[in-house]
Steps between C-alpha positions, in 0.01 A plus 500: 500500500529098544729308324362157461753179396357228348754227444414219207427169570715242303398147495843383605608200703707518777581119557569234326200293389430124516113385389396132592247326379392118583214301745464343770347186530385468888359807469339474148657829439703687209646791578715807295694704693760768516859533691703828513825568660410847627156667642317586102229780464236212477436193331210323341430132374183418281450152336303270320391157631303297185342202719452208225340185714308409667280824313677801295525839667731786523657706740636821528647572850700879557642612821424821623817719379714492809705840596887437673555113477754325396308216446134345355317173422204417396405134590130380365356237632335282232409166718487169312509608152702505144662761326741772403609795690707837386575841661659867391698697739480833565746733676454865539198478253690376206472114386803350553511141459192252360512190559744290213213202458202411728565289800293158473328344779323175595349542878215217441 
């Protein structure tokens, strides 16, 4: 007769977390990203970019969830345009920050 364990997973965080979230303008990039202290299960940043000029369009990048990091950003390239960018950060599959307000940018 087997005896098979099966311990739970808990969405818990091991580090301390910092999210950023901001641009930069030589690369016409904004970016969302997430800091931890220690090694976390894995980590995931999804986002919305709402171009405005010079024509409307959204965006919706998502990393790929990424397993033992202790760190992830996602930096989208939006070239010379106008707009607003926000993000939500997940650790260990549970939302754990969203952005407070969207981060505007002027590239053109």
């Amino acid at each position: 007769m087997a005896i098979v364990l099966c311990m739970p997973v808990y969405a818990k965080v091991w580090g301390s977390l910092t999210f950023t979230h901001g641009v930069r303008p030589a690369q016409t990039q904004t970016y969302g990203g997430i800091k931890s202290t220690a090694f976390e299960n894995s980590m995931r940043v999804t986002g919305t970019i709402k171009v405005t000029a010079p024509k409307s369009a959204s965006y919706y990048p998502d990393t790929k969830t990424q397993p033992s990091v202790r760190q992830l950003e996602s930096q989208i390239g939006v070239g010379k345009t106008k707009g607003t960018s926000s993000f939500v950060y997940y650790v260990d599959g549970t939302k754990k920050h969203t952005s407070t307000s969207p981060w505007n940018f002027d590239f053109r």
